[in-house]
N, C-alpha and C positions, 0 to 999 in steps of 0.2 A: 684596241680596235679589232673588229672581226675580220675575217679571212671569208675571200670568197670561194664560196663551192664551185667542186669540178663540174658540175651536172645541176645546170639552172634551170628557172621555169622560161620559157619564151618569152626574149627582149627581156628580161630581166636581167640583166651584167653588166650593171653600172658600178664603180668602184662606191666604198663605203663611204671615202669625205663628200664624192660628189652627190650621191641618191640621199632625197626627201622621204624616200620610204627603203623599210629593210627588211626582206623577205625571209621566213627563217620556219621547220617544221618544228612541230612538239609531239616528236614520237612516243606517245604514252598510253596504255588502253588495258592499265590494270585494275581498273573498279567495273571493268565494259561486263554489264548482264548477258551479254547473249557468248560470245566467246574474240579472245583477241584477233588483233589485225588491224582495226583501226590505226593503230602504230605505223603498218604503212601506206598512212593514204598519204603524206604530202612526197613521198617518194614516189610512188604512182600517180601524184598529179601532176610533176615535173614533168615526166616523161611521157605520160600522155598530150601533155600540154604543146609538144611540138606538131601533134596531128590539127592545132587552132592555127589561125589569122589572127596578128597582132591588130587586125584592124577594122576595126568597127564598123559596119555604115551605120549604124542606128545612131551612134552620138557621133562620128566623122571624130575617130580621134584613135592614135596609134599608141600602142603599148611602147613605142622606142621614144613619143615626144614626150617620156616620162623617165625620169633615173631612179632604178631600182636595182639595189642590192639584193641579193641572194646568197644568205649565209649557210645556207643546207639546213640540217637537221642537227636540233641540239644533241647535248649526251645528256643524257637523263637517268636515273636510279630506277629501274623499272618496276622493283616492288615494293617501293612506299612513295605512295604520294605526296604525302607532306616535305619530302625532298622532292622529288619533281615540281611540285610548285616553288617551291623556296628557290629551286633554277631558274626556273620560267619566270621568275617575278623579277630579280637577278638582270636578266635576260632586258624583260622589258624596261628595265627603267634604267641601264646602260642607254637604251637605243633612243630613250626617250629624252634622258639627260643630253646626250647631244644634237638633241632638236629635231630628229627625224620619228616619222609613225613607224610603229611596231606593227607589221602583216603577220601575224601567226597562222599556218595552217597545222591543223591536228592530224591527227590523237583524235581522243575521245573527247565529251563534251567537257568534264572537269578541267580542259588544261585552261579553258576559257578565263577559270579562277584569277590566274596568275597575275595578268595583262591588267586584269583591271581592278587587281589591288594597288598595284605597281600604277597607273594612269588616273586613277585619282586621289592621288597625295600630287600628284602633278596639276592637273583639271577638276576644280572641286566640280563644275558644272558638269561631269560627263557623264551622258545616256548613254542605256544600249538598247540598239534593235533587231530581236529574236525573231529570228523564222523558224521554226519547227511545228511539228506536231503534237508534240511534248513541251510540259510548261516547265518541267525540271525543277518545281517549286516544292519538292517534299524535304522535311526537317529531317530524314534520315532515311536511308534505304539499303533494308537489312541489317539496321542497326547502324552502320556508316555515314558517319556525317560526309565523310569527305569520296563522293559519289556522283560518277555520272549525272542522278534521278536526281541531286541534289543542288547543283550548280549554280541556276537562278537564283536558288534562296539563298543561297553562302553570297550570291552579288548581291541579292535586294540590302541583306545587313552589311553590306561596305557603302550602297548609294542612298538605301533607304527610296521612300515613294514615291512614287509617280516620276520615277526615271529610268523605268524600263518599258519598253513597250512593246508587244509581242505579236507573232501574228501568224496563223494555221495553225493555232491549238486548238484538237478539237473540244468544243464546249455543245452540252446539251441543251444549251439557254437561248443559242443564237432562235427569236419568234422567226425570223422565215424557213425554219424548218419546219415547223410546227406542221401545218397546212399537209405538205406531201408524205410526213412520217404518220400523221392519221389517217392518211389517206391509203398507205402501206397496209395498216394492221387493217382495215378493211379490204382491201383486197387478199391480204393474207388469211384471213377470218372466212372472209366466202369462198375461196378456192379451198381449206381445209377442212371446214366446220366439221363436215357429214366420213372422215375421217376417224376410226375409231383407233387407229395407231400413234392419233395427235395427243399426246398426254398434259400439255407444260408449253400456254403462248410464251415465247419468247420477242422482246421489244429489243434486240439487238446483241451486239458483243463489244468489247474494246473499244466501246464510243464515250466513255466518260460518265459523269452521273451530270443533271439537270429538271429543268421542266418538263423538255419535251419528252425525254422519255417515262418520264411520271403520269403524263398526258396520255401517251400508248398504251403505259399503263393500267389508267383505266379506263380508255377507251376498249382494251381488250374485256375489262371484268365487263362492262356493258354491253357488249357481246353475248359474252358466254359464262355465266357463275357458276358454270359446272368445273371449268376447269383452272388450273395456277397459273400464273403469271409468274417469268424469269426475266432479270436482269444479272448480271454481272457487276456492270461497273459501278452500282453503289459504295462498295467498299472505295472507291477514289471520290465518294460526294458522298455525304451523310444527311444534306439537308434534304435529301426527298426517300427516304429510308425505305418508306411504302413501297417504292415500284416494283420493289419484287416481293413475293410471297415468302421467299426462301432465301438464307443469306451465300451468294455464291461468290466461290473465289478460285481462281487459278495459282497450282503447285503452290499452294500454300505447305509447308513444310509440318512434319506431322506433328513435332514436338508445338510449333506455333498453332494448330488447327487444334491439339488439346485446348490449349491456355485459351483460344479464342471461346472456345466451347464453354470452359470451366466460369468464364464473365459473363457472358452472353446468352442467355437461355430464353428469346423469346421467339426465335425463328428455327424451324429446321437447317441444317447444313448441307451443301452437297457441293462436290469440285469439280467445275463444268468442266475443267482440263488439270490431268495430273498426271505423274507416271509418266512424262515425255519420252518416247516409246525409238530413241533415234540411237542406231546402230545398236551394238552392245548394252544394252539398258534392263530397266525394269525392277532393279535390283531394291530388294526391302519395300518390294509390292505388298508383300503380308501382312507390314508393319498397321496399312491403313486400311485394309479389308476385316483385321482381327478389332482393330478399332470400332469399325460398321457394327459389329455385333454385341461390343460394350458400349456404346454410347445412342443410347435412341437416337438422339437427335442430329444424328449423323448420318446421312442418307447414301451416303458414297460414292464414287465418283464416275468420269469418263475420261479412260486413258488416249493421253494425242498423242498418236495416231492409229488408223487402220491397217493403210495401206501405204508401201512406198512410193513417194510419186518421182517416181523417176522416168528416165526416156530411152528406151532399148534401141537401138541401133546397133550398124557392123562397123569395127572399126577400123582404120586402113588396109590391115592383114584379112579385112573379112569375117571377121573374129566378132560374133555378142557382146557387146558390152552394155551397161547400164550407165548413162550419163546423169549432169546435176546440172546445177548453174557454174556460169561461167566454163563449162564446154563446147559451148555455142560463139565465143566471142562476145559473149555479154561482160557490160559492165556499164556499173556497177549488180553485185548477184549476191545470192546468201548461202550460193555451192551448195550444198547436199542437205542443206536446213528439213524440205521439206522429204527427204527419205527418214522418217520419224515413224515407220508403220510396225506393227505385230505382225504382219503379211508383208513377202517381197513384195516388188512391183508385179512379177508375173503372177502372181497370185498365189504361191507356196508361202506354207506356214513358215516364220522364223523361229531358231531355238525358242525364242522368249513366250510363243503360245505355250511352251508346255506348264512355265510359270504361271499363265494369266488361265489357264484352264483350271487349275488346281485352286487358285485363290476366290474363282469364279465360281467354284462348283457349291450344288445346295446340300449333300450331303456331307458327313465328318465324322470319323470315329475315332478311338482310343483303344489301342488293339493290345492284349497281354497275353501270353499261355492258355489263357483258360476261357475266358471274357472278351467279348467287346461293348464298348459304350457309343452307341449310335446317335448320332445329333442328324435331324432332318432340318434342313433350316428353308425349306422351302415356304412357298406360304400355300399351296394351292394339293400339293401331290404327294401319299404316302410312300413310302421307300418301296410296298408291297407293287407298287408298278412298273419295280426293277427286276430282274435277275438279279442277284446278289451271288457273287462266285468267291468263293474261300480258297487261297490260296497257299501251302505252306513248304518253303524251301529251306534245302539245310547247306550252306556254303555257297547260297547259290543258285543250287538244281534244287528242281521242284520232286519234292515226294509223296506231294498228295493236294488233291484238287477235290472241295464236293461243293456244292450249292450249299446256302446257306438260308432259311426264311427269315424275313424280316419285315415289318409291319409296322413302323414306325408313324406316325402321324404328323401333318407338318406343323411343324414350332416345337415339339416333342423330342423330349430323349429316350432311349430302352436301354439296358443291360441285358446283352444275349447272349449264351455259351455258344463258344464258337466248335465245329465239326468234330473236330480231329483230337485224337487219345492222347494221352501223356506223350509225349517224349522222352527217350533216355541217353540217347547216343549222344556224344560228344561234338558241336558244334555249335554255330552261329547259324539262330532258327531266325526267317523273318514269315510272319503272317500276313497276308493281304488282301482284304477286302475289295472287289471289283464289281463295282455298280454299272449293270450295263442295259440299253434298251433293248424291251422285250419283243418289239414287232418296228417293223419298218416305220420313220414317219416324213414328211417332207425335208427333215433338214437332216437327217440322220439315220444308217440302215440298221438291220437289226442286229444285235450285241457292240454298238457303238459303247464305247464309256464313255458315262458320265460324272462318273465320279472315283474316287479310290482312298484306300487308308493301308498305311502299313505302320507295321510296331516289328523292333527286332529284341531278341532276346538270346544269351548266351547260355550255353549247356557246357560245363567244361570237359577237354577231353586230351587225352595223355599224347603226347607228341613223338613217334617212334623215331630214333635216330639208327643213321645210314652210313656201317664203314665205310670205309674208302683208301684208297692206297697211300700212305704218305707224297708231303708234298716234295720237290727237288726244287730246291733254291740256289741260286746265281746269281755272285752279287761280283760286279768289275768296278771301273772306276765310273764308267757313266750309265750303265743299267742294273735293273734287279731283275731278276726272269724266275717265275714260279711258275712249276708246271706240277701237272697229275695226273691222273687217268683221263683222257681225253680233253685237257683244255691246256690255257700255259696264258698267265698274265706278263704284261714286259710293263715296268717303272724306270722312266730317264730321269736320271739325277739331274742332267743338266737341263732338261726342261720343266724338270719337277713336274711331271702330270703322267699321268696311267695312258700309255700311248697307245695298249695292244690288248686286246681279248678276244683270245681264238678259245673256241668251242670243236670240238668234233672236225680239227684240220678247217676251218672255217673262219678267219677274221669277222666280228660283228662290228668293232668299233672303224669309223672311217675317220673322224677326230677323237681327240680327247676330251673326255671330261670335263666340261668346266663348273666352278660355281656362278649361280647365276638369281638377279635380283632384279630383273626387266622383264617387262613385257609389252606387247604393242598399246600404246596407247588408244582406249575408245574413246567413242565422240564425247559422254561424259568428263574424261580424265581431259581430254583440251578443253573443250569449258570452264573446267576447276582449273584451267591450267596445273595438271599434276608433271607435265614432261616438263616447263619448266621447274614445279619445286623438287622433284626426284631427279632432274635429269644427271645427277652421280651416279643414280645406282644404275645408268644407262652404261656410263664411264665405266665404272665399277666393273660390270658383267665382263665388259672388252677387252679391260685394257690390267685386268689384275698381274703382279708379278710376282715372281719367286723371291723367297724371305729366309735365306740362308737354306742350310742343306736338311734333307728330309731326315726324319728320325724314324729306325727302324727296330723291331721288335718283335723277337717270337715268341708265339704263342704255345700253353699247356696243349693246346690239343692237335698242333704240329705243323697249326698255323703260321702266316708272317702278315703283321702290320706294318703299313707304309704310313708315317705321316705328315702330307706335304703344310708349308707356310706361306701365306699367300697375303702383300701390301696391297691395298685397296685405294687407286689415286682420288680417293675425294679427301674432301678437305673441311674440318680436320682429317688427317689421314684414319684411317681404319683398317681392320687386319681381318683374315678368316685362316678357318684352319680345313683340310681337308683328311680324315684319317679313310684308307682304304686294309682289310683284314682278309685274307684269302684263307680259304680253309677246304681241307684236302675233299670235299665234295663236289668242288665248282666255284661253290657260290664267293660272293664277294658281297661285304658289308661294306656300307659307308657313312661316314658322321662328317656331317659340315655342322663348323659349331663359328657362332660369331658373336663378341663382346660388343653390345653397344656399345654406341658413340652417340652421347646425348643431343650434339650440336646436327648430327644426321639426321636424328627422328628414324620416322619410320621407313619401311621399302615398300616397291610396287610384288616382289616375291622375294622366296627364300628358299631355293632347292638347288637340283645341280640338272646340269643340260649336256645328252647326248646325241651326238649325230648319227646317222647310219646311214649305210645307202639307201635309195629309191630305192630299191627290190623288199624291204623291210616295210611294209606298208600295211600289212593285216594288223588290225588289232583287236583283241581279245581280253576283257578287264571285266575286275569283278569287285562293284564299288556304284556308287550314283548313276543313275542314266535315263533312257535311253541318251537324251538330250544333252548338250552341254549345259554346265552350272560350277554355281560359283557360290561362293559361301553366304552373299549373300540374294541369291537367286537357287534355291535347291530344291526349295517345299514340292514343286510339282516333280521330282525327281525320285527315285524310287530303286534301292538296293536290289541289285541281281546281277549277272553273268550278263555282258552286253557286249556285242561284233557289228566294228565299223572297219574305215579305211582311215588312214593320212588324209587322204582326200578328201573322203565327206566329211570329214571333220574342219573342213574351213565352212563356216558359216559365209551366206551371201549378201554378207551386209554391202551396200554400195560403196562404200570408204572402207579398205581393208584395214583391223582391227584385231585385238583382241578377241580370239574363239576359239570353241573347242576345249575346253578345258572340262576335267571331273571333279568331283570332290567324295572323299570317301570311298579310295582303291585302296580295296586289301595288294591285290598282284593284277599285273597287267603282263600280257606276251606281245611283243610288238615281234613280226615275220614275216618270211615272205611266203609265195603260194606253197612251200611244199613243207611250211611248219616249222622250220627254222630261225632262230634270232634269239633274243633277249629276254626274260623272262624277272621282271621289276616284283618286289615285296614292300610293303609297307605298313606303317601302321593309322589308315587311314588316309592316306597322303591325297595331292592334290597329282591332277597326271594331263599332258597336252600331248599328244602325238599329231603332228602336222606337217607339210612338205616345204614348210618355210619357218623361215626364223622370225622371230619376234621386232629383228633389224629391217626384214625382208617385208616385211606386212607393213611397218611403220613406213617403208619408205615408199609404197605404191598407193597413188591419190584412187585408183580403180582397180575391179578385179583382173581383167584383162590384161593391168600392167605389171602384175605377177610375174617374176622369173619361170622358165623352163623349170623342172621339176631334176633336181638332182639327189638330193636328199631324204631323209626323214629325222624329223627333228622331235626329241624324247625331251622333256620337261618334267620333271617332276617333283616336287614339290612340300613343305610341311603346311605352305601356305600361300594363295593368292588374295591379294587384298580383292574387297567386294567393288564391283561393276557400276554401283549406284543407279541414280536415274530418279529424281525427285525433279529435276527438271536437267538440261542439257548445258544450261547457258552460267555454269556459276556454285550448283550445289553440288558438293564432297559426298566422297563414300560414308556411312556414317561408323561415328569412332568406334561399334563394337564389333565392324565389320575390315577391320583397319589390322594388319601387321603389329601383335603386342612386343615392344623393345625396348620395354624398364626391365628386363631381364635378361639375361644371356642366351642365345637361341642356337637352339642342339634339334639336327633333325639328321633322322635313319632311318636306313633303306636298305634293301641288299640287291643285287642281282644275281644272273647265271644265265649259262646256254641251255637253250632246249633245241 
């Protein structure tokens, strides 16, 4: 027998032998396309439900002269569905076995499944009647049979025909549209004809395939046969193929839009929406622009969205803020769905234009020592109506700058020797091509770029080494203390972690060290729900503990290595090691090394996390930039010497998130105004410098609801997994953009004071 819940829906608290009906939630919303939650709608509908009237006037009848049970909310397996229905069915045919209706409220549409496999082994005669706008009748959705999209057709093969009956799907066949939707594309024909910006009639979006819009369709060619005709939603109707000229589809995934291509070759292709552009996004943009230019028939796409559409207001404190749904007291809302833009809402560019600029641009080259290979892929304008500026720096710093001519023809490649003489000194050269406009135009002033190319290349060069006084080591029962010529590190045994690094009579560290495998979840990563399948290495990052006593070790060159052991509470358990080497110059190396555990997979990072005070807030790196990027968002990113703050380095995505992050820092100096701090090495590493923690960002729905600024937080990194953005609501980072952990993983690093 069930138990009644603490927290009922209104008038529903009738004991279980006496109610005819037994109320009960299917919190489940792991197949849901757009992102979880549905899980709490029948807990939100309890409790809104006290703001109703149990009593009707329209039918004169009271929700109390009825006995209803309210069992709450099942427990359910949240990441496989085929146990969540085998509950839910369970479930239903308990409630139904002893002669009462089963009230489900959801979840997601799947949980429907359950109820009514369970209710007709019960009732061979039972219908069901569908209201939605979705007919949920697809044999698989992305691949998944057992899906949301799929629901209705998994009931039609339990009830079989003509015992479902449906109602607001929309369909293109209803005749009394007919009439006003021809009537549409001529008014839409005569308001645009004389329009020379109109490329491409379009007969609608997300309306389904049909007649009528076959109908629009060539009502439009009879219009005007100068120009194409678009539809969308043929791809969900095949029998009227025709209505669009062109075959289009939305975030089709790029592996599937080859394979479509590779069958299909009688239409051009183009993706009227892709690249879902919400928060932190955009990532493995390349993948389908580099496509554009191997595949004719591939026309390329329109990324959603523009712009943020959010709503700027002051918030209690007076304070700017950017709102979404359901900060208004709406409900039901889709919250921040529609802040999806490459531009904030006030109208500044977000990190991600620096990606979509690069991938967008018509020029491209292949830059070496001696040569560049010039690709103009424009269709209209040769390269010679650019400036073209040559740019060559060694570490960094730039040592020589000349124009360059260049004459390229569009659809054409050249090979041109680039300006500048041999090189002989020892370093890391990078060349850089910088296509920029020659005279002012409407949308652009003059030496705007418009395009860029860089190639790096190494020259090797002999490394001089720096005495230094010997180190003084000091070891008791619960610290080690190494000191030198102006610095002294302190290691507590009993907390096992590097607690102290003074510089020049100067503390830099305000915490210790830790290692660390999180980061703030983007809009994509709750879509894919990644904080549920990672959420250990959230554990992890927090909550790691000392693993017996640290192992210590001098070094030939009069150094001391520390090296701590650290238990990692997921589960299975996991272990890292963290070794620190002090050597009589300052500096301190460090290797975090960590043995897979195959049952963990992969991580969201892999490096170590230092605190510092707010006053440490300059930063100064020499690696990817100007922009934040990410391994797989980089292309438009470009090696050199880059100065930002803590601060600007939070991007202003409306849901605080993942940002900020580099890839490809040789050294970075994080200090305060008068040049003092921290001074990171690497070999290539990934690097965040930011005035919150990764806990700190995850845990504010707004930017406004940000902590006070205490801190500065150092990340860095051998790796952050990629950003994604093939769509928001469901697609992963792709796997070559992923944490590799069939292998054992060893990253270093070193610091020092400056």
């Amino acid at each position: 027998m069930l138990k009644a819940n603490i927290e009922t829906f209104l008038a529903c608290d009738a004991s279980y032998e006496k109610a005819g009906i037994v109320l009960y939630g299917a919190p489940f919303d792991s197949t849901t396309s757009y992102r979880p939650g549905t899980r709490f709608g029948s807990r939100a509908i309890r409790s809104e439900s006290y703001g109703l009237e149990s009593y009707s006037p329209y039918q004169d009848r009271d929700l109390t002269d009825y006995a209803v049970f309210d069992a709450g909310d099942q427990e359910l397996c949240f990441g496989d569905a085929s146990l969540a229905l085998k509950d839910l069915r369970e479930r239903a045919v308990e409630v139904a076995g002893d002669g009462k209706i089963p009230f489900m409220l959801g979840g997601e549409h799947l949980v429907t499944l359950a109820p009514v496999q369970a209710l007709a082994e019960k009732y061979p005669d039972l219908h069901i009647i569908h209201f939605d706008a979705h007919a949920d009748l697809r044999d698989d959705y992305l691949g998944a049979k057992l899906s949301h999209a799929c629901v209705l057709r998994r009931c039609w093969e339990v009830l079989g025909d003509g015992r479902i009956t449906q109602f607001g799907i929309r369909s293109g066949d209803r005749e009394e549209w007919l009439a006003p939707m021809l009537d549409r594309v001529e008014s839409t024909y005569q308001r645009d004809k004389n329009h020379p910006c109109i490329l491409i009639w379009s007969c609608g979006n997300e309306s389904l395939g049909g007649r009528v819009p076959f109908e629009m369709s060539q009502r439009f060619r009879t219009l005007d046969h100068t120009r194409l005709v678009h539809y969308e939603s043929i791809r969900t109707d095949r029998r009227y193929n025709a209505t669009s000229d062109m075959e289009s589809q939305m975030y089709t995934p790029i592996w599937e839009l080859r394979k479509f291509l590779a069958e299909h070759r009688d239409k051009p292709f183009i993706l009227c929406e892709y690249a879902h552009a919400m928060g932190n996004s955009n990532g493995a943009l390349h993948k389908y622009t580099e496509y554009a230019y191997e595949e004719p028939l591939y026309q390329g796409g329109f990324i959603w969205d523009f712009i943020d559409q959010s709503i700027r207001v002051k918030d209690r404190y007076n304070r700017e803020a950017y709102l979404y749904g359901g900060d208004f007291g709406d409900r039901p809302h889709d919250a921040d769905f529609s802040c999806n833009g490459i531009v904030y809402g006030d109208g500044s560019e977000s990190p991600k234009m620096q990606e979509v600029k690069y991938n967008y641009q018509d020029i491209f080259a292949e830059n070496s020592r001696e040569i560049a290979v010039i690709h103009n892929r424009s269709l209209f304008t040769r390269t010679s109506a650019y400036d073209c500026i040559a740019i060559l720096c060694r570490d960094g710093r730039e040592i020589d700058r000349r124009p360059m001519q260049t004459d390229v023809a569009p659809g054409e490649s050249a090979v041109l020797p680039l300006p500048f003489p041999p090189q002989s000194y020892g370093g890391e050269y990078t060349v850089t091509l910088s296509f920029r406009q020659r005279s002012e135009t409407p949308w652009a002033p003059a030496g705007h770029e418009v395009a860029f190319a860089q190639d790096v290349y190494q020259i090797e060069k002999h490394v001089r080494h720096v005495s230094a006084a010997p180190l003084r080591i000091a070891e008791g029962d619960f610290n080690i203390g190494v000191s030198g010529e102006h610095f002294s590190v302190l290691f507590s045994k009993a907390q096992q972690r590097l607690v102290s690094y003074r510089y020049g009579g100067k503390e830099l560290l305000k915490y210790a060290p830790t290692p660390n495998f999180w980061r703030a979840p983007t809009e994509n990563d709750y879509g894919n729900r990644m904080p549920q399948r990672y959420a250990q290495w959230k554990i992890a990052s927090l909550y790691g503990m000392p693993d017996g006593a640290p192992a210590i070790t001098r070094e030939a060159d009069g150094g001391i290595s520390v090296r701590f052991f650290y238990i990692l509470p997921t589960t299975p358990q996991a272990k890292c090691q963290v070794l620190y080497t002090v050597h009589p110059c300052g500096k301190v190396d460090v290797e975090l090394s960590y043995d897979p555990v195959k049952e963990l997979g992969d991580m969201p990072e892999f490096g170590m996390l230092f605190t510092l005070d707010a006053d440490y807030d300059q930063v100064r790196y020499y690696g990817m930039g100007p922009g934040e990027n990410y391994v797989d968002r980089r292309h438009g990113a470009r090696l050199g010497i880059w100065r930002t703050t803590a601060k600007d380095n939070v991007a202003h995505y409306v849901l605080p998130q993942e940002c900020g992050n580099r890839t490809g820092v040789r050294w970075a100096e994080v200090t305060d105004f008068r040049g003092r701090g921290l001074r990171l090495e690497g070999d290539a590493a990934e690097l965040s410098v930011l005035p919150y923690t990764s806990h700190e960002l995850e845990n504010a729905r707004h930017e406004n609801e940000l902590p006070l600024i205490y801190n500065t937080v150092v990340r860095i990194s051998k790796e952050q997994m990629g950003v994604g953005g093939d769509d928001a609501w469901g697609a992963r980072t792709h796997d070559e953009y992923l944490l590799d952990v069939s292998k054992p993983m060893v990253f270093r690093f070193s610091f020092r004071g400056v």
